[in-house]
N, C-alpha and C positions, 0 to 999 in steps of 0.2 A: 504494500500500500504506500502511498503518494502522500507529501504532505498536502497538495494539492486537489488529490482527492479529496480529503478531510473538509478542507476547505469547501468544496462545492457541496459536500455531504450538509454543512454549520449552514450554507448559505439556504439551503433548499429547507432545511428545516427552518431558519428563523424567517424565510418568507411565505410557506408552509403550501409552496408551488414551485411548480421546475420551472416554468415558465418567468413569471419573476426572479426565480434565480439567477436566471440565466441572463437577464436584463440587468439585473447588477452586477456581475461579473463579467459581463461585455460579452459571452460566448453564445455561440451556437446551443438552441435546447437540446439536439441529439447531442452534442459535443458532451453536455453536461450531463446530461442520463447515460449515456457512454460512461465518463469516468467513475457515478457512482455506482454501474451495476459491475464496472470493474474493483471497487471499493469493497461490495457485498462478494463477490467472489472470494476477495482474500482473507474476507475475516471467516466465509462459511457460511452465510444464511442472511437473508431478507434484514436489511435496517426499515426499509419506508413502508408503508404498505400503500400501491398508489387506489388514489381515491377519484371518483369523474371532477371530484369537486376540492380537489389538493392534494393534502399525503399527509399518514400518521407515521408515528413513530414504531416497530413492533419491541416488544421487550429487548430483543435485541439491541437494537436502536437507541432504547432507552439506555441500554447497560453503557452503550459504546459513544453516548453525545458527550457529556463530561471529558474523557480522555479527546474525544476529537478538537472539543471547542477548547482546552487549554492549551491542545499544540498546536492550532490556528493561531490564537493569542500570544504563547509563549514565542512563535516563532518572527510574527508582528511587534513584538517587544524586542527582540534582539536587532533586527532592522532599524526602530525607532533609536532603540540606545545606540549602535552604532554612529548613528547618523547624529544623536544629541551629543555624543562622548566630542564630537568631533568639531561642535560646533557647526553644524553642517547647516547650509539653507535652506528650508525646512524638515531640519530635527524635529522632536514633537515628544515630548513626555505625556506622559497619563495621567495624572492626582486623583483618586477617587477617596472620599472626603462625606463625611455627614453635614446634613441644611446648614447647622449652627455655626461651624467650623468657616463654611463657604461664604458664609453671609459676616459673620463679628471679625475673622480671619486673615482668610488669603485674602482678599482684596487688596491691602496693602504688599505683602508678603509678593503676591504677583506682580503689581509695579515695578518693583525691584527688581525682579526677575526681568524684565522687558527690556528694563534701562541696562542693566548686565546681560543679557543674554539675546538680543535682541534675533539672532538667526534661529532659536530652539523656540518651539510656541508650546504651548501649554493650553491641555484640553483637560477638563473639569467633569467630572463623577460626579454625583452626590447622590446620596444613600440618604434613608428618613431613619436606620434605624443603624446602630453598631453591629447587631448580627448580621443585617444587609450586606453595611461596609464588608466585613472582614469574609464572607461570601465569595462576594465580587472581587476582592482579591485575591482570595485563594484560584478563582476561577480564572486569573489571567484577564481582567479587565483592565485593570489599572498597573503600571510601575510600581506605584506605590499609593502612600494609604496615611492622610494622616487626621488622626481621631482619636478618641479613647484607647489606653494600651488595651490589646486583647489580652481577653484572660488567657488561653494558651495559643499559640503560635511559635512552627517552628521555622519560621525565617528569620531575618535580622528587626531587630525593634530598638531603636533610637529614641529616649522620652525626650521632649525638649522644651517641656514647664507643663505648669497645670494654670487650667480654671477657675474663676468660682463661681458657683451658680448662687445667686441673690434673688430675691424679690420684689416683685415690680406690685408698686400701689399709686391709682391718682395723688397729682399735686395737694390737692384736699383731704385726703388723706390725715386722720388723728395722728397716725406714724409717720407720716413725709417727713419731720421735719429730725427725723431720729436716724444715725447712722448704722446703729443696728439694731435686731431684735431678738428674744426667745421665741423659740416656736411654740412653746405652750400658749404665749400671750396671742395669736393667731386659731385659739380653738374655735371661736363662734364665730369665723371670716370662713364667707364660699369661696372656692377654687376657681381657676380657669386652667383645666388639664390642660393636656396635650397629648398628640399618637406619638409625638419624638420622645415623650417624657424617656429616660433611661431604667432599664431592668435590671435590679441588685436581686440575687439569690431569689429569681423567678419569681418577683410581684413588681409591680411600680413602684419606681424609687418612693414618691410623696407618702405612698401609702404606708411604708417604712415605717419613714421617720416621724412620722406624726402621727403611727400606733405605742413608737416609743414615749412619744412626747406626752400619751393619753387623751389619744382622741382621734376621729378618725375624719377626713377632710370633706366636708359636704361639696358636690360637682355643682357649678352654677352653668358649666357648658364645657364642653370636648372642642378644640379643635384640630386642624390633622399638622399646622404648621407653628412653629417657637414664634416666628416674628406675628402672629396673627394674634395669640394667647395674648403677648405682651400688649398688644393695642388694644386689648379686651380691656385688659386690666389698666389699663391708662385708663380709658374709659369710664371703671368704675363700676366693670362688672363684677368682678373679685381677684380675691389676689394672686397670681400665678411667679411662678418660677422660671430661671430661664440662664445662661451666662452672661456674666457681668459686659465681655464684649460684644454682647449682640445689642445689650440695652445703651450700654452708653457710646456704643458709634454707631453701628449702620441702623438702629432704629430712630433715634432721634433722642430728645429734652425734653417730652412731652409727659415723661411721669417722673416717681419718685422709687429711686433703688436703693433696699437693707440691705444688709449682711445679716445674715444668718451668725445670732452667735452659740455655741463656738462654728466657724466657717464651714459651710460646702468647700471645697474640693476637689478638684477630677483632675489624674494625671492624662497630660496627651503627648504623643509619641510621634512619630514614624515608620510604619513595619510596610515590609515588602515579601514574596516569594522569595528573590533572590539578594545577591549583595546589592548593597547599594555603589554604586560607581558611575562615573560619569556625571551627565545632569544629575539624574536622581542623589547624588551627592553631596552634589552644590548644591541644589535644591535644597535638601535637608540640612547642610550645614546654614542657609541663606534663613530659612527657618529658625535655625537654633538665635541667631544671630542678633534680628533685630530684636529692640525692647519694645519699642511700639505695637509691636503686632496682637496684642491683645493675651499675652501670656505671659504670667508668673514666672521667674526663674525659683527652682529648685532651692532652699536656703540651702547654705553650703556645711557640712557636715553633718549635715540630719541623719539622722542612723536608716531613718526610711526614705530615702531619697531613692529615688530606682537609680538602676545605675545596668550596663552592660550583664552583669555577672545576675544582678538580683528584678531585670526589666520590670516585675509585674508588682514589686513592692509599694503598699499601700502609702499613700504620699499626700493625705490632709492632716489638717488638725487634728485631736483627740473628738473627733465627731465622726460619723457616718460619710465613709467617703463615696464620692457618687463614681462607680461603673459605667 
């Protein structure tokens, strides 16, 4: 088998017709039904089953997309870092990245990169959820990955500060004018959830920390995005949660941000499948690097400071660290 074949095998599946496939890949339809019944040859038996009206996958098929779609990607990835290592005109790195990360974040962080690297472009991921993220990386979407550290991964993971996740209340607000708060003193205040909220040991983070706290968070409204909750609660819907740099740069001055005392929390990193080198390097280092970019450095000698040897170690305050 062909990397090629693979190729037109990922293409016919994610356009779920040979015909569009074959449109995207610039080729002739027999060309391409050609090399995937030469494809099902070598592995022994039927991947597609064709349909009047497209093509399913048969269990076969099923076992064999995963290994196909990461060495399409894997080998799309060595192409791309070749060509970014090298400074080349149009290199192209990958970032795949959570809402919060993309919106409070890189934004700056890619500036930089433009005014440095201006022949390598940078194409943007984003994920609503951490287990999404670290998915899609595993699966060869992205270069690299930068988010919450994962709880296990066996590629390289570079922390490069944390978080904190604060809450967001109207200017009128009894609180506004307080720079932090107990969570207990929030027990008879409604929420503004979120779908991106984070998962600690398989419940919602909020619902946590605010059964520890004695009591449990009444929902005034769900929404599916952080920057939408926040402008709930500007509003004066109720009070939601969210990172300090989504509220105080890319959303605006329109509400009032606590601290959670003692602090939220969250370490974030960089992990990839493979080493990191090349762009993806500078990248990461260009990350570690600026102060502005909306991330904490690590205090230095903290005994839980993650580090190379210990990545995954816990790194807030004696509080509830958010996952």
């Amino acid at each position: 088998m062909s990397l090629r074949q693979m190729e037109y095998f990922v293409a016919v599946v994610e356009e779920s017709s040979f015909t569009r496939a074959a449109e995207r890949l610039h080729v002739t339809q027999p060309a391409l039904s050609h090399q995937v019944k030469a494809l099902e040859r070598a592995v022994g038996g039927e991947l597609l089953e064709r349909l009047p009206r497209g093509v399913l996958l048969t269990p076969m098929g099923r076992a064999f997309l995963p290994h196909a779609e990461r060495s399409v990607r894997s080998a799309a990835q060595a192409r791309r870092a070749a060509r970014a290592a090298a400074g080349a005109e149009g290199g192209e790195l990958h970032i795949a990245t959570v809402h919060s990360v993309a919106v409070g974040i890189l934004p700056e962080v890619f500036a930089h990169w433009r005014r440095a690297h201006p022949g390598v472009g940078l194409v943007l991921h984003e994920y609503a959820s951490t287990e999404a993220l670290e998915e899609q990386v595993e699966r060869g979407t992205a270069d690299l990955a930068v988010g919450p550290l994962p709880g296990r991964w066996t590629g390289p993971v570079v922390p490069v500060g944390e978080e904190e996740i604060v809450l967001v209340v109207p200017f009128d607000d009894p609180l506004a004018g307080r720079s932090s708060v107990a969570l207990h003193e929030l027990a008879d205040r409604s929420w503004v959830r979120c779908a991106m909220e984070p998962v600690v040991q398989g419940r919602p983070f909020l619902e946590g920390v605010c059964e520890a706290a004695g009591f449990a968070p009444p929902t005034a409204v769900w929404t599916e995005h952080t920057s939408t909750a926040v402008r709930m609660a500007a509003a004066g819907v109720g009070v939601s949660t969210a990172p300090a740099h989504i509220v105080r740069g890319a959303i605006g001055e329109d509400c009032a941000v606590l601290s959670v005392d003692p602090p939220w929390l969250r370490a974030l990193g960089v992990f990839s499948r493979v080493p990191l080198t090349g762009a993806a390097h500078a990248f990461t280092e260009l990350l570690r690097s600026l102060p502005t970019a909306g991330l904490r450095a690590f205090p230095p000698g903290r005994p839980d400071t993650p580090s190379p040897e210990r990545p995954y170690a816990d790194c807030g305050a004696p509080s509830p660290v958010v996952r």
